[in-house]
N, CA, C and O atoms as a Maestro MAE file, in Angstrom:
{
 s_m_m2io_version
 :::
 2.0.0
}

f_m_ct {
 s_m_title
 :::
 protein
 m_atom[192] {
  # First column is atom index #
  i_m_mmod_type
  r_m_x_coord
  r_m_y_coord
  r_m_z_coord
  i_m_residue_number
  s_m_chain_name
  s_m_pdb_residue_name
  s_m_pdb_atom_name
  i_m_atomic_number
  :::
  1 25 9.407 -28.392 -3.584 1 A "UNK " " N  " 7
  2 3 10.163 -27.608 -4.562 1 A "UNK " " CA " 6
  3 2 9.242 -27.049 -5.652 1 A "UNK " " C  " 6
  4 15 9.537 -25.974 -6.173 1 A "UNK " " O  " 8
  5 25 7.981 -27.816 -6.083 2 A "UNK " " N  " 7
  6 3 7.233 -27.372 -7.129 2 A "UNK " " CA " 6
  7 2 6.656 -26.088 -6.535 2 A "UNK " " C  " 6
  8 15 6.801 -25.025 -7.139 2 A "UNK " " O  " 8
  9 25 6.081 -26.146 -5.504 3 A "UNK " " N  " 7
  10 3 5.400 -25.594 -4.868 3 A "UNK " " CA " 6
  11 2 6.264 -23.494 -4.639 3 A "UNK " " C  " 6
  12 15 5.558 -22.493 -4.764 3 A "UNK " " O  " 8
  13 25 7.739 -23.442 -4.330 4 A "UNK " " N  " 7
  14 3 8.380 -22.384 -4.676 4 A "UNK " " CA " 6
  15 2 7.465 -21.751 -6.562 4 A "UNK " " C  " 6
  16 15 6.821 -20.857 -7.112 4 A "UNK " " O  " 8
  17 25 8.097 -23.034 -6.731 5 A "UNK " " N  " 7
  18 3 8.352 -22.248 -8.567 5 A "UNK " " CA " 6
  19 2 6.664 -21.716 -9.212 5 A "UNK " " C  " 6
  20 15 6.471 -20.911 -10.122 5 A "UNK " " O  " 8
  21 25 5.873 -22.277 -8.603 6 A "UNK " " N  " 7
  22 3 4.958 -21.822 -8.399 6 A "UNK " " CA " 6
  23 2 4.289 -20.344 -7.936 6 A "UNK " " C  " 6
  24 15 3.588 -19.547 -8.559 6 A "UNK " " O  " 8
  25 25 4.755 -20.340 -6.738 7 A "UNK " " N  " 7
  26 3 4.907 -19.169 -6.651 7 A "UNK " " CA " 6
  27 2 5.933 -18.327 -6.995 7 A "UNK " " C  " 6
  28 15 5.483 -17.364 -6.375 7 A "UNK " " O  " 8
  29 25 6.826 -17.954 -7.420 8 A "UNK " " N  " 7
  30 3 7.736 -16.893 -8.332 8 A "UNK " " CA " 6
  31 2 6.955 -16.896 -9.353 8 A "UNK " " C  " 6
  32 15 7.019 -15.778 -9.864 8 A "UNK " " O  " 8
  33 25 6.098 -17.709 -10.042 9 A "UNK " " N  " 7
  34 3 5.454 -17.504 -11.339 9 A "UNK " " CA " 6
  35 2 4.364 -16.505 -11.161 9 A "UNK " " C  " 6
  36 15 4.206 -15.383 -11.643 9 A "UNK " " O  " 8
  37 25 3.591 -17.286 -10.259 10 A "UNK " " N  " 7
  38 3 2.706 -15.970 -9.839 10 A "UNK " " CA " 6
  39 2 3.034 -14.749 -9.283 10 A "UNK " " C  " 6
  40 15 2.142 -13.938 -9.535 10 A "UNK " " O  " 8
  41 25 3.966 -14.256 -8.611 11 A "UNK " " N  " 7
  42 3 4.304 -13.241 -8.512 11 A "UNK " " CA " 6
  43 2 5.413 -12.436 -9.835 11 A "UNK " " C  " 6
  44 15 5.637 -11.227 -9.889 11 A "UNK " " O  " 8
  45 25 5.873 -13.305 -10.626 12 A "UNK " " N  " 7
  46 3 6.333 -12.407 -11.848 12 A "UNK " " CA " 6
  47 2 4.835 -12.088 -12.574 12 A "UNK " " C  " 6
  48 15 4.570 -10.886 -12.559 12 A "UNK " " O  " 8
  49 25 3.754 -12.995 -13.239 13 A "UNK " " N  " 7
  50 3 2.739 -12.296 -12.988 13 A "UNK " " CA " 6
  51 2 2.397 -11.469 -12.861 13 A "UNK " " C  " 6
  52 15 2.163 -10.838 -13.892 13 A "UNK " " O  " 8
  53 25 2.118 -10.857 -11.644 14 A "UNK " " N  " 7
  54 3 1.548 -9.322 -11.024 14 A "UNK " " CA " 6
  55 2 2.801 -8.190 -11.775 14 A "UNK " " C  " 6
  56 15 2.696 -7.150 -12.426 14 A "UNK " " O  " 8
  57 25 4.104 -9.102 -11.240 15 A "UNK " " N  " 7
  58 3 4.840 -7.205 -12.111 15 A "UNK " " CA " 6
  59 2 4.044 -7.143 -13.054 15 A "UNK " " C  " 6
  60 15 3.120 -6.331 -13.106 15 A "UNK " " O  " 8
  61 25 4.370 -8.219 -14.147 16 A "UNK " " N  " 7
  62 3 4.008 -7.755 -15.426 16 A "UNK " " CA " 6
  63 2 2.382 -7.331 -15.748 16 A "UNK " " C  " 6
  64 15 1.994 -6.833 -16.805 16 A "UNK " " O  " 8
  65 25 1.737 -7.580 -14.848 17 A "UNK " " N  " 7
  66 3 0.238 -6.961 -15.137 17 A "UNK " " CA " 6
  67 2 0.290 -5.250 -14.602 17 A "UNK " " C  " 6
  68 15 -0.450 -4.367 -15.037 17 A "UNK " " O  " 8
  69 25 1.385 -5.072 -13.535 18 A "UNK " " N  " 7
  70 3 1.044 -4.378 -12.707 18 A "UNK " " CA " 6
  71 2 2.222 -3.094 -13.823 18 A "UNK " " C  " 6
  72 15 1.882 -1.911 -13.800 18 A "UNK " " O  " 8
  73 25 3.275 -3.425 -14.537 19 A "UNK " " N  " 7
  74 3 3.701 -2.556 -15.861 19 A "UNK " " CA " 6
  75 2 2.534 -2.462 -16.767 19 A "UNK " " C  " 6
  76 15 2.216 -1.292 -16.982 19 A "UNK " " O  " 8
  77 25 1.961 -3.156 -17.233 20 A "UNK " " N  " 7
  78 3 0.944 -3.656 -18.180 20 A "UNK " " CA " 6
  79 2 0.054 -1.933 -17.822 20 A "UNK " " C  " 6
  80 15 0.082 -0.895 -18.484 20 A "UNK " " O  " 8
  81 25 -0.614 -2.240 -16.598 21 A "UNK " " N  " 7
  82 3 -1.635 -1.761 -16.231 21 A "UNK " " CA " 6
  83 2 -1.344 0.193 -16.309 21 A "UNK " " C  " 6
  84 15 -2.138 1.051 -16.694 21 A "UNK " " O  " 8
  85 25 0.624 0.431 -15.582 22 A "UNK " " N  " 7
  86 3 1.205 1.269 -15.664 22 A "UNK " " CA " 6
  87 2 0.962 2.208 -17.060 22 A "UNK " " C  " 6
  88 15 0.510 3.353 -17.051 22 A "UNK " " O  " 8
  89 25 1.302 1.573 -18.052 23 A "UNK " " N  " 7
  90 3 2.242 1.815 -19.251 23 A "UNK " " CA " 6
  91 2 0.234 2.057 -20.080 23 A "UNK " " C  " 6
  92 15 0.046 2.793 -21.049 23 A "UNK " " O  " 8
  93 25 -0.535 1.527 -19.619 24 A "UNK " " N  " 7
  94 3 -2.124 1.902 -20.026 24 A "UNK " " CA " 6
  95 2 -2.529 2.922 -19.433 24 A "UNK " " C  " 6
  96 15 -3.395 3.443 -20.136 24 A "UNK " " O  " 8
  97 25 -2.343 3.554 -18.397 25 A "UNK " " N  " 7
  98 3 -2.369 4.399 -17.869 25 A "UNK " " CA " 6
  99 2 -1.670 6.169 -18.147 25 A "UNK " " C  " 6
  100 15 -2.017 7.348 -18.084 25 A "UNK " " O  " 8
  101 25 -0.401 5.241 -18.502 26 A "UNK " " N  " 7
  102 3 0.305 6.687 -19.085 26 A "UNK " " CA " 6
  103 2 0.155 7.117 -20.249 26 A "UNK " " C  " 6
  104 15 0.499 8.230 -20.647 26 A "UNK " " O  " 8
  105 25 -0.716 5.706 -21.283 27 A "UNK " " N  " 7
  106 3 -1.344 6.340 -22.596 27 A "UNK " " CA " 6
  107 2 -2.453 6.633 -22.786 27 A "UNK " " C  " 6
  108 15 -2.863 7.097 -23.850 27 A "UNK " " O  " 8
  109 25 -3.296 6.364 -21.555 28 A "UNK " " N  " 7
  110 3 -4.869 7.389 -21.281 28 A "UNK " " CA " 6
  111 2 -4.684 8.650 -20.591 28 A "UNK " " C  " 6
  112 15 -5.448 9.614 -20.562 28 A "UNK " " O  " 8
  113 25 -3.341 8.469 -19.936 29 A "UNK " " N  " 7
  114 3 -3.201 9.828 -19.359 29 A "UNK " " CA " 6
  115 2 -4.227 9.586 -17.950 29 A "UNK " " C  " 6
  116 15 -4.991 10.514 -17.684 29 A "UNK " " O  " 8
  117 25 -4.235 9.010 -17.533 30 A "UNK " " N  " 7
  118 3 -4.762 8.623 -15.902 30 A "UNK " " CA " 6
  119 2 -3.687 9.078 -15.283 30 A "UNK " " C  " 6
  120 15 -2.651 9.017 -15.945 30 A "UNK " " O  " 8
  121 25 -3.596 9.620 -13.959 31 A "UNK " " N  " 7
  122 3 -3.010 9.984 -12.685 31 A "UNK " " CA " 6
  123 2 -3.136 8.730 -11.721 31 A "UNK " " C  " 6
  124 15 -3.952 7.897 -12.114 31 A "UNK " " O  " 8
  125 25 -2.817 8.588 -11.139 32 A "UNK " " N  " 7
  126 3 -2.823 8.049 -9.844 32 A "UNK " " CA " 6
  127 2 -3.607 8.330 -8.840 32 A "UNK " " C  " 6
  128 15 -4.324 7.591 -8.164 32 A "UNK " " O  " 8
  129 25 -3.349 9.861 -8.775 33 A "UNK " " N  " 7
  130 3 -4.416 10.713 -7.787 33 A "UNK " " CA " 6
  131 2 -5.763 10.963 -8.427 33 A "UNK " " C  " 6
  132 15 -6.724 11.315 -7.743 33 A "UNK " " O  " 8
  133 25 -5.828 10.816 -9.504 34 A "UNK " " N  " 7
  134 3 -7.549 10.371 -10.227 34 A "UNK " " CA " 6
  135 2 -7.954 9.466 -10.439 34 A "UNK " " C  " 6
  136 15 -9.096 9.381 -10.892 34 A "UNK " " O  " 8
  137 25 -7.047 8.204 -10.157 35 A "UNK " " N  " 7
  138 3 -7.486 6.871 -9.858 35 A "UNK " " CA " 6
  139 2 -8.182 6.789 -8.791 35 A "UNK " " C  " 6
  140 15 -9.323 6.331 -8.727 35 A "UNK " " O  " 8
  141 25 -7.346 7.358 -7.629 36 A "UNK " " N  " 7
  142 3 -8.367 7.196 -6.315 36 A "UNK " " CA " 6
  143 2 -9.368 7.832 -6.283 36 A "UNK " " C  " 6
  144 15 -10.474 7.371 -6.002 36 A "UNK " " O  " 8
  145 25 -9.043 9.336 -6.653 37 A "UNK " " N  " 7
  146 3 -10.865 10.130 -6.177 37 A "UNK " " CA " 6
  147 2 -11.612 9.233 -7.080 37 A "UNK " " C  " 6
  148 15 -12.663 8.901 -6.532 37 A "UNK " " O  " 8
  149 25 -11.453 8.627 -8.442 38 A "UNK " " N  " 7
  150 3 -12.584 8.240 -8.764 38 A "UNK " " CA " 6
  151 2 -13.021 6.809 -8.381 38 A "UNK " " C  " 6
  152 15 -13.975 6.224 -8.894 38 A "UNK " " O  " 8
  153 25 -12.140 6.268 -7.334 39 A "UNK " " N  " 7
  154 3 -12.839 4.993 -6.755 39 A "UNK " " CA " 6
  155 2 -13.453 5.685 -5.534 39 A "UNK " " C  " 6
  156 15 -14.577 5.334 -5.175 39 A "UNK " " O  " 8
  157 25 -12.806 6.626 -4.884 40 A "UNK " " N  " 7
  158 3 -13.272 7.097 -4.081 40 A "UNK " " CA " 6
  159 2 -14.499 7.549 -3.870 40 A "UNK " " C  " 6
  160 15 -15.142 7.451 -2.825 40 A "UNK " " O  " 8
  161 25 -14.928 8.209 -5.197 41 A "UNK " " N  " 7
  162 3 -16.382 9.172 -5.480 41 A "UNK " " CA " 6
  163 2 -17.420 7.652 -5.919 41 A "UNK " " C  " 6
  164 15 -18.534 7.584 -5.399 41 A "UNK " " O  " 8
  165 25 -17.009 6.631 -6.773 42 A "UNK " " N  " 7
  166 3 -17.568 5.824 -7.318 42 A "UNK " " CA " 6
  167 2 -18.253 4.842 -5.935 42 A "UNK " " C  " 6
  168 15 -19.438 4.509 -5.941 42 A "UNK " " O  " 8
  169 25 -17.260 4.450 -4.749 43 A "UNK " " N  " 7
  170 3 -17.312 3.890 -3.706 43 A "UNK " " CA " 6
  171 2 -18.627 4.392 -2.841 43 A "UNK " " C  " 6
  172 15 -19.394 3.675 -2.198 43 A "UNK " " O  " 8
  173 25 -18.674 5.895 -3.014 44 A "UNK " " N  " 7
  174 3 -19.272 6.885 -2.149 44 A "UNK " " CA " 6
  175 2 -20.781 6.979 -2.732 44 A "UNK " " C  " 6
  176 15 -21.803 6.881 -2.053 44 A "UNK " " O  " 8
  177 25 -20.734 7.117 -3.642 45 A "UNK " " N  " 7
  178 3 -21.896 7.100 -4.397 45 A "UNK " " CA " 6
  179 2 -22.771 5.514 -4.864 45 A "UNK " " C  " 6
  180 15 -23.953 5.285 -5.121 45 A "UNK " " O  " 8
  181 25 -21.991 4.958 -4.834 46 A "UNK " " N  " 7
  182 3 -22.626 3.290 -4.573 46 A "UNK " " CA " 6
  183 2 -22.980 2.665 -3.339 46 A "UNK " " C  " 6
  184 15 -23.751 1.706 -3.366 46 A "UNK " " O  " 8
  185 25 -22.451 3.143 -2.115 47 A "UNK " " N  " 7
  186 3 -22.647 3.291 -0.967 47 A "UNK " " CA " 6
  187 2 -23.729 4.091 -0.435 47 A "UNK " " C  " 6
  188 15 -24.054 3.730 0.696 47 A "UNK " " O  " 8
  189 25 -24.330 4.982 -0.861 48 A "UNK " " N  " 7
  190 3 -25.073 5.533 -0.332 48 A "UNK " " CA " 6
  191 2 -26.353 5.144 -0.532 48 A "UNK " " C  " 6
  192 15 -27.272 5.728 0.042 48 A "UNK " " O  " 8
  :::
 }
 m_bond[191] {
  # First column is bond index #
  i_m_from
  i_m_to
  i_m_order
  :::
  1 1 2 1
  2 2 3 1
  3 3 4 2
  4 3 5 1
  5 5 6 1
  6 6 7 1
  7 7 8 2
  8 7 9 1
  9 9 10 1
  10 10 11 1
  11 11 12 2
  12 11 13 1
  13 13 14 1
  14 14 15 1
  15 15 16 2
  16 15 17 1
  17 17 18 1
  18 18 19 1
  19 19 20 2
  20 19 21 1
  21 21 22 1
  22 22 23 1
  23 23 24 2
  24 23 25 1
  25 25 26 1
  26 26 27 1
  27 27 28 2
  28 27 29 1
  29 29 30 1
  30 30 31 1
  31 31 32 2
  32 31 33 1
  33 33 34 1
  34 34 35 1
  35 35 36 2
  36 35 37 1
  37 37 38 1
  38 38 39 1
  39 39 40 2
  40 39 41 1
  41 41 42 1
  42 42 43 1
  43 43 44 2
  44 43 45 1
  45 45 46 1
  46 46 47 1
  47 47 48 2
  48 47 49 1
  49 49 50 1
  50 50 51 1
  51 51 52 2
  52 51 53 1
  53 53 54 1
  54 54 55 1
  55 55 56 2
  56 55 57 1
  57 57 58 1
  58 58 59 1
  59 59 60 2
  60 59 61 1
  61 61 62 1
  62 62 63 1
  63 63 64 2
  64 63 65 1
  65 65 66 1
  66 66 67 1
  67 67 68 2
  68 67 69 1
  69 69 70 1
  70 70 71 1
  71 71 72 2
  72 71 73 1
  73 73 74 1
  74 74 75 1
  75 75 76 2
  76 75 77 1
  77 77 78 1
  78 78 79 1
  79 79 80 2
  80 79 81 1
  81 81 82 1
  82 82 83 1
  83 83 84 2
  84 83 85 1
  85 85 86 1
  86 86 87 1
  87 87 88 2
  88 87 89 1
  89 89 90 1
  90 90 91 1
  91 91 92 2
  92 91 93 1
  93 93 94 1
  94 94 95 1
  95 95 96 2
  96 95 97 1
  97 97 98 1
  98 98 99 1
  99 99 100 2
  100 99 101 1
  101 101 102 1
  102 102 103 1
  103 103 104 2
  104 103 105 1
  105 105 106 1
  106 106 107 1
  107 107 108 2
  108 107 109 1
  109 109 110 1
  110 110 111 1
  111 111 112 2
  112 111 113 1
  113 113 114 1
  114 114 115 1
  115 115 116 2
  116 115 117 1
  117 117 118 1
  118 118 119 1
  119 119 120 2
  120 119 121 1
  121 121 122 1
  122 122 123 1
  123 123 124 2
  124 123 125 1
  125 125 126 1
  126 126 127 1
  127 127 128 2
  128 127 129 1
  129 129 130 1
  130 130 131 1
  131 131 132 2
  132 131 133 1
  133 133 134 1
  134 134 135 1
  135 135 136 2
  136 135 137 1
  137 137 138 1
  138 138 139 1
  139 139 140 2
  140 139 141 1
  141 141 142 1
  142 142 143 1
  143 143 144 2
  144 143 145 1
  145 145 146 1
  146 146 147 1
  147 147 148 2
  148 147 149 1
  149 149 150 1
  150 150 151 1
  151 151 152 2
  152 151 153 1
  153 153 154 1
  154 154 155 1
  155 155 156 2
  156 155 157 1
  157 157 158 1
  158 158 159 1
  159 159 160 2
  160 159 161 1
  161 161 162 1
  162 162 163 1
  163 163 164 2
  164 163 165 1
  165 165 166 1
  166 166 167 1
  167 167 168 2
  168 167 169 1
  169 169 170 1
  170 170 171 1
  171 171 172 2
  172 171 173 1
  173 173 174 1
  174 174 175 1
  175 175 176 2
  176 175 177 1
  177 177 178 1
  178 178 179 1
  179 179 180 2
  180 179 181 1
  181 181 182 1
  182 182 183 1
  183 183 184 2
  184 183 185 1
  185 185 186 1
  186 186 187 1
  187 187 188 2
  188 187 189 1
  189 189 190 1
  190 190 191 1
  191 191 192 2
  :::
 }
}
């Protein structure tokens, strides 16, 4: 039984990092789609 409550904790967790992370985003004004090219370009260029 511990072992459930455990996990629901960790997964309420992630929402709230994963709003957290949202709501930082919409006040830098980041995209989504410039999130990726720039892991994308960052990936590409560290890779090479």
């Amino acid at each position: 039984m511990n072992n459930i409550k455990n996990n629901e904790g960790g997964f309420l967790q992630i929402i709230i990092l994963v709003i957290i992370a949202l709501l930082i985003m919409k006040y830098l004004g980041i995209t989504v789609s410039g999130l990726v090219h720039w892991f994308i370009s960052f990936f590409s260029s560290v890779l090479r």
